[in-house]
C-alpha positions as CSV (number, residue, x, y, z in Angstrom):
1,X,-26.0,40.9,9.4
2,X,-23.8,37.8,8.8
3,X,-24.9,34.4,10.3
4,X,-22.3,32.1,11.8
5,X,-22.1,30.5,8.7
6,X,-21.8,33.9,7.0
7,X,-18.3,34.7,9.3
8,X,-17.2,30.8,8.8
9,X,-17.4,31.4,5.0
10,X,-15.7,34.8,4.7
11,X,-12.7,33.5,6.4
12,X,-12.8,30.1,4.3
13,X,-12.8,32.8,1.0
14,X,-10.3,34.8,2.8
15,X,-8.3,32.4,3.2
16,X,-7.9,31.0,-0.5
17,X,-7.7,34.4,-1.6
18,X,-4.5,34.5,0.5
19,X,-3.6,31.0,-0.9
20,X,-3.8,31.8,-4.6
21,X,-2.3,35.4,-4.0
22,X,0.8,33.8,-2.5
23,X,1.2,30.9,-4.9
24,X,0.8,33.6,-7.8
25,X,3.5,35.6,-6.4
26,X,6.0,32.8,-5.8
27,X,5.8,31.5,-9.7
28,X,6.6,35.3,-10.5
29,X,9.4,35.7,-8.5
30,X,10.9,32.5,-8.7
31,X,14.1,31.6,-10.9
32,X,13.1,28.5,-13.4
33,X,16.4,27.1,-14.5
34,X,15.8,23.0,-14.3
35,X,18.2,20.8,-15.6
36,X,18.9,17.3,-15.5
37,X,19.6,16.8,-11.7
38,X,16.9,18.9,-10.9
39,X,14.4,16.6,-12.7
40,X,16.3,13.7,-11.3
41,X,14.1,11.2,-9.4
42,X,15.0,11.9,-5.6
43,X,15.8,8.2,-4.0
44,X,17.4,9.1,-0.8
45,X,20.8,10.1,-2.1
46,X,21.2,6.8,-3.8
47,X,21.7,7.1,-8.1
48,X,18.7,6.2,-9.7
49,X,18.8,3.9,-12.3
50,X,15.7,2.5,-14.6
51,X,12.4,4.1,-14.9
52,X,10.5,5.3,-11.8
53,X,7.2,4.0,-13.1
54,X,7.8,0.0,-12.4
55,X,4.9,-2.2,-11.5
56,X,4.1,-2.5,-8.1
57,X,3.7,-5.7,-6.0
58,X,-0.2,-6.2,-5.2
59,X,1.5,-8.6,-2.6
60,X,2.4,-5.0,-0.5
61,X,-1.0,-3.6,-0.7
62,X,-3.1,-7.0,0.0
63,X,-0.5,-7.0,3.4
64,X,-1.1,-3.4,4.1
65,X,-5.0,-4.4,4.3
66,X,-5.2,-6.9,6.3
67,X,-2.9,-5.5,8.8
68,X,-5.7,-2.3,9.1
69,X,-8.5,-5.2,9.5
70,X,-6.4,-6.5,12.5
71,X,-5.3,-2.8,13.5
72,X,-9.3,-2.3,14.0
73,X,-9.6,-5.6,15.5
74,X,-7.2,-5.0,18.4
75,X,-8.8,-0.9,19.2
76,X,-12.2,-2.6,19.5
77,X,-10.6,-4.7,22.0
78,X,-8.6,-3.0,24.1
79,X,-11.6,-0.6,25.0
80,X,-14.2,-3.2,25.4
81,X,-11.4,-5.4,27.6
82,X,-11.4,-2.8,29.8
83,X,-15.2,-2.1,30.9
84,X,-15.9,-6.0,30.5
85,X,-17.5,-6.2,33.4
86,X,-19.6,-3.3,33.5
87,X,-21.0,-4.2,29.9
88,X,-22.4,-7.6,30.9
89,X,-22.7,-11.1,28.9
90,X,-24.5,-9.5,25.9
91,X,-21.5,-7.2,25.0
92,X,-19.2,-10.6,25.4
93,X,-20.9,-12.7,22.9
94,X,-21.0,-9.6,20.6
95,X,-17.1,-9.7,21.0
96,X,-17.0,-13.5,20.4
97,X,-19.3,-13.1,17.1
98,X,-16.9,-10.1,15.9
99,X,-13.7,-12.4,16.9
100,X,-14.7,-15.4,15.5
101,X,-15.6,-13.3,11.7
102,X,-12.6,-12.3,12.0
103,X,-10.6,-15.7,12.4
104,X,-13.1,-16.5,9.5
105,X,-11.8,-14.1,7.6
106,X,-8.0,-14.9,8.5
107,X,-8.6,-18.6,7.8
108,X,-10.2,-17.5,4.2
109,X,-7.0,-15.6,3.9
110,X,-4.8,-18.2,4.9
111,X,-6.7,-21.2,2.1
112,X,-6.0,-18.2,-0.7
113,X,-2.3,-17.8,0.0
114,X,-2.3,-14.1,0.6
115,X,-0.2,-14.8,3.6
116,X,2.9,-16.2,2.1
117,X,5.9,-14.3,2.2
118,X,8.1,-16.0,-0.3
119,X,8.3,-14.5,-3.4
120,X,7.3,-16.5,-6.0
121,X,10.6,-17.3,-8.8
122,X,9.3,-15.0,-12.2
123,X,8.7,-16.7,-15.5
124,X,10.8,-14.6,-18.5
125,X,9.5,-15.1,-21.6
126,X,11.0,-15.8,-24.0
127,X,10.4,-15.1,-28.0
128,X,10.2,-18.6,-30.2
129,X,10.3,-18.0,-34.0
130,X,7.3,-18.6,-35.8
131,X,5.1,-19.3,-32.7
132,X,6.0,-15.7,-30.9
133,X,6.4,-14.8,-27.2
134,X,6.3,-17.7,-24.7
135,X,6.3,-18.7,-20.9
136,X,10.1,-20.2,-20.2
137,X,9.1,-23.9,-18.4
138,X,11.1,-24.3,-14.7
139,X,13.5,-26.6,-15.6
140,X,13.5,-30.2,-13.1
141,X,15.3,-30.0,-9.8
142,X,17.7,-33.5,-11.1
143,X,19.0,-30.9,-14.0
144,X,19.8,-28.1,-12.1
145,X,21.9,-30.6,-9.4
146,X,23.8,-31.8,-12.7
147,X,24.3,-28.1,-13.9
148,X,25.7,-27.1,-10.6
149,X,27.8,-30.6,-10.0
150,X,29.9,-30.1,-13.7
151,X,30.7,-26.6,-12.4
């Protein structure tokens, strides 16, 4: 006689049987004719151009985390906001000590410079004979107005 679990892990087999039966099937069955715009990267009907692969921004992914930490911040709030006065003074300084970590945090991140949105200008190296590949120096401000004034 099968258990509960028993019935729970004939149907997970069952269904992965059914799984790997269909996917078998559909590679038999299938026409494979690719060809260049087939294997085309998609970019939502505009012409791709370059390599797929570039290097992504950290800058996106540093922004995307702290907007989860405040995300979590603000549904820990909203529930405790509304019972406030059935939890009592205990459950308030709780919410002050988790606020004010917070704002710690977000001044921390503020004094690192994670929060800036301008992009910072690239450097392009360039390659020097005899001393090889070198960091291009930002020209001064008073040469760039006389560039731009003889135009």
């Amino acid at each position: 006689m099968l258990t509960e679990f028993g019935f729970a892990l004939l149907f997970i087999i069952t269904g992965a049987i059914f799984v790997g039966v269909a996917l078998f099937v559909s590679k038999l069955i299938r026409p494979d004719r690719p060809n260049t715009i087939k294997l085309m990267t998609y970019e939502c009907g505009e012409i791709p151009f370059g390599d797929a692969r570039v290097q992504f921004n950290n800058r996106f992914y540093i922004i995307g985390l702290l907007f989860l930490i405040f995300e979590v911040e603000i549904l820990l709030l909203f529930p405790w906001a509304v019972v406030f006065k059935e939890v009592g003074w205990f459950a308030f300084f709780a919410m002050f000590l988790f606020v004010f970590l917070i704002f710690i945090g977000f001044i921390y991140e503020l004094g690192k410079g994670q929060l800036k949105w301008d992009v910072p200008k690239p450097s392009i190296p360039k390659y020097v004979d005899g001393v090889g590949v070198v960091e291009q120096e930002e020209e001064p401000e008073s040469d760039k107005l006389k560039i731009l004034t003889e135009v």
